[in-house]
C-alpha positions in Angstrom: -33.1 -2.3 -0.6 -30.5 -0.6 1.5 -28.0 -2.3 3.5 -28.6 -2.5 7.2 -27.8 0.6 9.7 -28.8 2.3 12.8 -32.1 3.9 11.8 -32.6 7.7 10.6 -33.9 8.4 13.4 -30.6 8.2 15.1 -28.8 10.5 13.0 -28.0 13.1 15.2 -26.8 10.7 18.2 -24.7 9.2 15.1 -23.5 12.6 14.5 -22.7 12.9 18.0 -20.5 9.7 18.5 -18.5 11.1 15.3 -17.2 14.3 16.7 -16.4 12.0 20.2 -14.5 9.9 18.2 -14.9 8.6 14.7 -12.6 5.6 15.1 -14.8 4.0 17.6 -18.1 4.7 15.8 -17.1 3.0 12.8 -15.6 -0.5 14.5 -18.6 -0.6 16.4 -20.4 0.2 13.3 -18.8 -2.3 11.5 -18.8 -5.1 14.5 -22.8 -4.5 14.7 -23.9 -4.6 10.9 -21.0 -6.2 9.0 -19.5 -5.6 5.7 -21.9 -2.7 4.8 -23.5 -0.4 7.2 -26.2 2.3 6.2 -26.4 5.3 8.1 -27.1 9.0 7.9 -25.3 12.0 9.7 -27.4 14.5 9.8 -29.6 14.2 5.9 -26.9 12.8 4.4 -26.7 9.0 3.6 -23.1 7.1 4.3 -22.2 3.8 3.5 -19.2 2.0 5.3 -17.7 -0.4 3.3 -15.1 -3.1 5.0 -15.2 -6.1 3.1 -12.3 -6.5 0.6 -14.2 -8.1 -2.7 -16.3 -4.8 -2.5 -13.8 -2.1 -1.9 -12.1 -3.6 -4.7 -15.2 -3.3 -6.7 -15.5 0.1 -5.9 -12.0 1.4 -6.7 -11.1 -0.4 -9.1 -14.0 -2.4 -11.1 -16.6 0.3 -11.0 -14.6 3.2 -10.5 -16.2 5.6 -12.5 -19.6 5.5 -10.9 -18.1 7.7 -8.5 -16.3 11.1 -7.9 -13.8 11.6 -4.8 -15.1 12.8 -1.3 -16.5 16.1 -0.2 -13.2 17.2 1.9 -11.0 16.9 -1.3 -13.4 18.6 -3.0 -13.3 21.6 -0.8 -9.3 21.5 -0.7 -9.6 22.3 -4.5 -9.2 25.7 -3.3 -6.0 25.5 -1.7 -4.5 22.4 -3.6 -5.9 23.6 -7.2 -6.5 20.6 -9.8 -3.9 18.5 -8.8 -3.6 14.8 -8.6 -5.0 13.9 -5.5 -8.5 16.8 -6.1 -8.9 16.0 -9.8 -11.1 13.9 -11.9 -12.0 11.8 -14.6 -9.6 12.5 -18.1 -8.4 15.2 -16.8 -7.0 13.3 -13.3 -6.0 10.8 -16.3 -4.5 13.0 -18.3 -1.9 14.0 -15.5 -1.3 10.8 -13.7 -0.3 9.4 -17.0 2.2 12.4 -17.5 3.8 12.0 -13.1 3.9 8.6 -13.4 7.1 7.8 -14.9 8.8 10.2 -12.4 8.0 8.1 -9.7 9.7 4.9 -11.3 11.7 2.7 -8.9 14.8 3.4 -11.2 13.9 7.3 -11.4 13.8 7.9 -7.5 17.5 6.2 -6.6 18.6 9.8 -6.4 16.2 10.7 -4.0 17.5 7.8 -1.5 20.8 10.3 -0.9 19.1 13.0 -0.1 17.1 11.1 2.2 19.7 9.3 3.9 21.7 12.8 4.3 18.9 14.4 5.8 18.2 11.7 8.5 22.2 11.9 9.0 21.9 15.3 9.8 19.4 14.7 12.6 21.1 11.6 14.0 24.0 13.6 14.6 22.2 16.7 16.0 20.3 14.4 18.7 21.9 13.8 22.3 21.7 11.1 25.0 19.1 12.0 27.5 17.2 14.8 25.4 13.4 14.6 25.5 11.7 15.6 22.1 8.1 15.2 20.6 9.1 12.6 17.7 5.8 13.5 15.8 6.9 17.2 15.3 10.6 15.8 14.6 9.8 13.7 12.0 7.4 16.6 10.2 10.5 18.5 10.3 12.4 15.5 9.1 10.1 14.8 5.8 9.7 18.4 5.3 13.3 18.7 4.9 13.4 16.0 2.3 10.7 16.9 0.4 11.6 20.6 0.3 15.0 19.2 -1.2 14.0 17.1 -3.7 11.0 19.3 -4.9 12.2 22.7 -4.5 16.3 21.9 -4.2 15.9 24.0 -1.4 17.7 23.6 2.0 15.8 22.9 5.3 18.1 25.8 6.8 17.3 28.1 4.4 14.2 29.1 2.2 12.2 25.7 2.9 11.4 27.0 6.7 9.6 29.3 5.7 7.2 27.4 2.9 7.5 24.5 5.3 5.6 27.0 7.9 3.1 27.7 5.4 2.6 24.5 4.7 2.0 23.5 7.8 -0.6 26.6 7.8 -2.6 24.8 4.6 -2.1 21.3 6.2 -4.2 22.5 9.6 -6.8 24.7 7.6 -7.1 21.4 5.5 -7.8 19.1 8.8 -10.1 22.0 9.8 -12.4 21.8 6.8 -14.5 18.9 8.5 -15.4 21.0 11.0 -19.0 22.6 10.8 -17.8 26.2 11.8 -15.4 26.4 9.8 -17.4 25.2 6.6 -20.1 27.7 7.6 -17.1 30.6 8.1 -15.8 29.4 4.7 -19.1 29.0 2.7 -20.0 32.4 4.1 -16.4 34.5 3.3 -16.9 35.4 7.1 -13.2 36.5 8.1 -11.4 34.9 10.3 -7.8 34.6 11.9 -7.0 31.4 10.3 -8.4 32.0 6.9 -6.5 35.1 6.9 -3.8 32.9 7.9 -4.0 30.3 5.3 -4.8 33.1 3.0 -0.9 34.6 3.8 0.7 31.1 3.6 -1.4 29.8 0.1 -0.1 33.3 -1.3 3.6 32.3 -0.2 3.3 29.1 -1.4 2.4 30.1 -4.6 4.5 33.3 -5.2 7.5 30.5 -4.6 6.4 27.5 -6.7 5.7 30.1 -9.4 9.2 31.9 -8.9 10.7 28.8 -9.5 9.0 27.6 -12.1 10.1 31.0 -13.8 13.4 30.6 -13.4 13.4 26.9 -14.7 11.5 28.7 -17.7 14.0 31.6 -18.7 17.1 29.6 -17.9 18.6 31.0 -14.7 17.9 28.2 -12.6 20.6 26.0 -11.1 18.0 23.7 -9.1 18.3 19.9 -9.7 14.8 19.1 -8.8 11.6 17.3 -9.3 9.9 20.7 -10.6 12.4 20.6 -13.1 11.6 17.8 -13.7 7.4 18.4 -14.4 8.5 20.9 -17.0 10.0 18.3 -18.9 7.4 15.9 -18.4 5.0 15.2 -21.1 1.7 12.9 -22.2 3.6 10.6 -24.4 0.5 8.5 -24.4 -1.9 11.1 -25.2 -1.4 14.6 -27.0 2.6 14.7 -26.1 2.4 17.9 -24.5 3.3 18.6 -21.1 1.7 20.8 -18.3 0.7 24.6 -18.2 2.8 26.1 -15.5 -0.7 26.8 -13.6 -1.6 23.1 -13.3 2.8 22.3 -12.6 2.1 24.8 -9.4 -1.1 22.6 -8.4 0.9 19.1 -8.8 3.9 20.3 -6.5 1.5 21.7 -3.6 0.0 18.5 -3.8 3.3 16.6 -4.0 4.7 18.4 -1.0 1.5 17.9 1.1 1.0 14.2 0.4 4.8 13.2 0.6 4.8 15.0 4.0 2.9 14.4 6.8 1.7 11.2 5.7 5.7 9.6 6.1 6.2 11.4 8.8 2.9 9.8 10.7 4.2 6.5 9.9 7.7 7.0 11.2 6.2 8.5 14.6 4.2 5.9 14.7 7.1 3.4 14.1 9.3 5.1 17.2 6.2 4.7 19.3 6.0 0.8 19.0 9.1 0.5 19.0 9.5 2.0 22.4 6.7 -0.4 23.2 8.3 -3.3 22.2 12.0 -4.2 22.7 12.5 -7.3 21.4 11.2 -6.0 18.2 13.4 -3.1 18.4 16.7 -5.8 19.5 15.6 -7.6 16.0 15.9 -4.6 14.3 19.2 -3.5 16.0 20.7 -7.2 14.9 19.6 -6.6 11.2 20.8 -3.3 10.6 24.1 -4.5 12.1 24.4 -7.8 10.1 23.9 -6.3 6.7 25.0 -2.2 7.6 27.5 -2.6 10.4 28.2 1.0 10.8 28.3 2.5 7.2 25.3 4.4 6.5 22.3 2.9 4.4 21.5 3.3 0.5 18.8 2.0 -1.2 21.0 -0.9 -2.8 20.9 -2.6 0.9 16.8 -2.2 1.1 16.2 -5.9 -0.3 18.2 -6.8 2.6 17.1 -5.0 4.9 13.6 -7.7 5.5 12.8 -7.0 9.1 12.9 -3.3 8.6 10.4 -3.6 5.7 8.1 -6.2 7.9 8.1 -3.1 10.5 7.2 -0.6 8.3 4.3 -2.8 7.1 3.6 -3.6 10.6 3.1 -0.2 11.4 1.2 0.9 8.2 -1.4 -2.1 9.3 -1.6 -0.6 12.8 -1.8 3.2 11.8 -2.0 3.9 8.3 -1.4 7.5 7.7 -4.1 7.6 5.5 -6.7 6.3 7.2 -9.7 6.6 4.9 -10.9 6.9 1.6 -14.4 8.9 0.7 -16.2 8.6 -2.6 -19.7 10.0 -3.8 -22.0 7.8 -5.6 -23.0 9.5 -9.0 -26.0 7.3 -9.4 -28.1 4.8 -7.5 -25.2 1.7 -7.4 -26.1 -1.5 -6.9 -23.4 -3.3 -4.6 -23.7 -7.0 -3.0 -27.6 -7.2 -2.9 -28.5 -3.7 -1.7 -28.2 -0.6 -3.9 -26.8 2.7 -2.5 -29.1 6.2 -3.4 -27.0 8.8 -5.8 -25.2 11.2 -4.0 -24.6 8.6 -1.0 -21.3 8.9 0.6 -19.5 5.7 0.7 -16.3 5.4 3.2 -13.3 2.5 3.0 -11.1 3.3 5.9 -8.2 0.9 5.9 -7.6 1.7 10.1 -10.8 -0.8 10.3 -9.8 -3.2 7.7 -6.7 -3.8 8.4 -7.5 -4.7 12.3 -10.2 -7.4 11.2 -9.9 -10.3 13.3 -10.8 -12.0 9.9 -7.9 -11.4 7.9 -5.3 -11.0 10.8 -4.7 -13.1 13.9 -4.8 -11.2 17.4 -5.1 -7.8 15.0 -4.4 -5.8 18.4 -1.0 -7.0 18.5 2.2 -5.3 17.0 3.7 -8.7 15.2 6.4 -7.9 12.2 6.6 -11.4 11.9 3.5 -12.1 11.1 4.4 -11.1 7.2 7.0 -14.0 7.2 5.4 -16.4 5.7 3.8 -14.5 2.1 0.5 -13.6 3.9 0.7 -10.5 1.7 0.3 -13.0 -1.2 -2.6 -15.2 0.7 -4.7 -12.1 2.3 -7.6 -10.8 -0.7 -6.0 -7.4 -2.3 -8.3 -5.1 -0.2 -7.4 -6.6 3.0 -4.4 -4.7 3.6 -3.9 -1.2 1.2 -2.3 1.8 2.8 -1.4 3.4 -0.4 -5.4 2.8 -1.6 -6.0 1.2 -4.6 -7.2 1.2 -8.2 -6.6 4.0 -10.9 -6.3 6.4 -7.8 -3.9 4.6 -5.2 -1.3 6.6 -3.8 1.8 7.6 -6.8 4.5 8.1 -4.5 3.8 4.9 -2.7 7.6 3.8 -4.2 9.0 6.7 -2.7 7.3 6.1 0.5 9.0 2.8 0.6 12.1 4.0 -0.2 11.7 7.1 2.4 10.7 5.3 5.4 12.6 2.0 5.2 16.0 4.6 5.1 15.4 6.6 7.7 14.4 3.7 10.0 17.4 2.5 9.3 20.0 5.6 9.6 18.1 6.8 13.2 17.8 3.5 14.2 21.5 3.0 13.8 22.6 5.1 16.7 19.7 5.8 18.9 16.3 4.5 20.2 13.2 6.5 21.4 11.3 5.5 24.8 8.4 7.1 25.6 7.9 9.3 28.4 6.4 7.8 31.0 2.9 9.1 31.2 2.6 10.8 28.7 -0.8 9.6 26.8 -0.9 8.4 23.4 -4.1 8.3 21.0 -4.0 8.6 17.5 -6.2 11.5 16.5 -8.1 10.7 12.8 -8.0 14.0 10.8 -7.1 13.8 7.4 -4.0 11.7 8.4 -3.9 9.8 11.8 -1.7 11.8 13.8 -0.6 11.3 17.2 -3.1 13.4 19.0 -0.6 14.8 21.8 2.6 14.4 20.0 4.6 11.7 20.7 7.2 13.1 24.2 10.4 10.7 23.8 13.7 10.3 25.3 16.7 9.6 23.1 19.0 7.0 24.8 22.2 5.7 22.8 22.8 2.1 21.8 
């Protein structure tokens, strides 16, 4: 028996509703049929899946009765057989050799670079200047993570990979797209292949270049490349990677531990703006335990209200969004079984607005994770990071990242939005502010 759902016949207008605007179609989804909803887009059969004590079944108990979504799957091609496209021993095999280097004690050093970097742009901003805070904060991240992957300066050589990036980021949120899957599946050229063609050829031509010199000796770069080299499977064959699959980790690296920060802390200014007496809390922490010396990551146990903000805002918009899985074979879940090849979804946007694990969900309330409701909520209730042998590596760093540069911007300025100016987060492969986010910069 299959779980309820708008009949097939309704496929195309299903279809329909998701291009208009996918966020919408799966609340109402979800309101209408509850914790599973069966549906087809187009021929294919898709499960949505809200309930916690099942998505924790799925990513975690039953795990390998799936394989990852069909959008990963296509970014093999740009990403390679890295951690976030891989599977099975393989996916095993190299989260067990990346893990250490993500260990609280291992990423301290990062927390300089980060601070500096959000220094840098505190004291480049001015009174009265209007800027889009999403685009500002992609520059911000990329800065960071072009330092502490590459070692390589926003000024200098990380412009131009960070443009290329940016280049495979968009032909990556472009892949859902029909015409662009057809163009792809077809090798019809096009501008933007040609595009992301140019930029994957950079990408790689520098990763590899790097890797080279790390390799013969010459290099004089303290970062977490390096540090792959080094790496090996202590728990398995103790060797370490190929230089092939070390080039596939650090795209994936620098595109996960980009955009998906930098959604968050757009996000964060947004709400901010929004609400001022969440923003005065926030002014009266950071004073009481930072007075006017910047931040390290010693002060983030301290620094409570910032970290209730962060998860506030990770609730409200988590960068990523959703999580896609194919069934391998019929799966029997709750008292329905799904058909092999179904598509089952988890997106935690949904989740984590469900008016029965969070009181008025609507509002922005830091607050509300006083009083341990971390500890009371079920472990699926709130996961921005995912979950399971496949939640997000760098989730420490992500901590670490955003908690320290709310604090050193937050500091000096705050961010008000234009007045006007429309706000709607647009669900691609992140949730991005669909029109930027226009904000002016006024001085504390």
């Amino acid at each position: 028996m299959r779980p309820p759902g708008p009949p097939a016949w309704e496929s195309a207008r299903t279809l329909q509703r998701f291009r208009r605007n996918r966020l919408e179609l799966f609340s109402s989804l979800a309101a209408e049929y509850g914790d599973l909803v069966y549906y087809y887009m187009g021929t294919q059969p898709i499960c949505l899946v809200t309930d916690p004590a099942l998505i924790k079944q799925i990513l975690t108990v039953d795990h390998r009765q799936f394989k990852k979504g069909r959008l990963l799957e296509l970014a093999k091609d740009m990403l390679g057989e890295g951690l976030l496209t891989s599977e099975g021993e393989f996916h095993a095999r190299q989260r067990r050799i990346i893990q250490p280097l993500f260990h609280r004690q291992m990423i301290r050093a990062y927390g300089e670079t980060m601070v500096e970097q959000g220094s840098r742009l505190r004291e480049r901003l001015q009174a009265g200047q209007v800027l889009d805070m999403a685009q500002t904060m992609m520059q911000l991240t990329l800065a960071i993570v072009g330092q502490t992957l590459f070692d390589a300066d926003v000024e200098g050589e990380a412009t131009e990979v960070g443009a290329a990036m940016h280049t495979v980021l968009d032909m990556i949120n472009l892949m859902g797209n029909p015409l662009a899957l057809l163009a792809r599946k077809l090798n019809i050229p096009n501008p933007t292949r040609q595009r992301f063609l140019a930029a994957k050829t950079l990408l790689d031509s520098t990763i590899d270049g790097i890797i080279a010199d790390h390799r013969s000796g010459k290099s004089t770069r303290h970062d977490l490349i390096g540090t792959l080299l080094e790496a090996r499977d202590t728990e398995g064959d103790g060797q370490g990677m190929s230089d092939l699959q070390i080039r596939h980790e650090a795209l994936t690296l620098f595109m996960a531990g980009h955009e998906t920060t930098a959604n968050a802390l757009a996000w964060t200014w947004y709400l901010l703006s929004e609400h001022p007496r969440v923003e005065a809390l926030l002014q009266r922490e950071l004073q009481a335990v930072l007075g006017d010396r910047p931040p390290t990551v010693d002060d983030l146990p301290h620094l409570v209200y910032t970290r209730q903000i962060m998860t506030e805002v990770m609730r409200l918009y988590p960068p990523a969004w959703i999580l896609g899985r194919r069934v391998l074979n019929d799966y029997a879940i709750g008292a329905y079984t799904l058909p092999a090849n179904c598509v089952v979804l988890i997106s935690q946007q949904i989740v984590h607005r469900s008016p029965r694990w969070f009181s008025d969900p609507e509002r922005f309330l830091p607050e509300r994770w006083n009083d341990d409701l971390r500890q009371q909520l079920p472990k699926f209730a709130y996961f921005p990071f995912g979950g399971g042998p496949r939640n997000c590596i760098g989730e420490a760093f992500a901590w670490m990242e955003g908690m320290l540069l709310i604090a050193t911007l937050a500091q000096k300025w705050r961010f008000r939005l234009v007045p006007g100016h429309p706000v709607e987060p647009e669900p691609l492969i992140t949730l991005r502010p669909k029109f930027g986010l226009q904000m002016r910069i006024e001085a504390f």
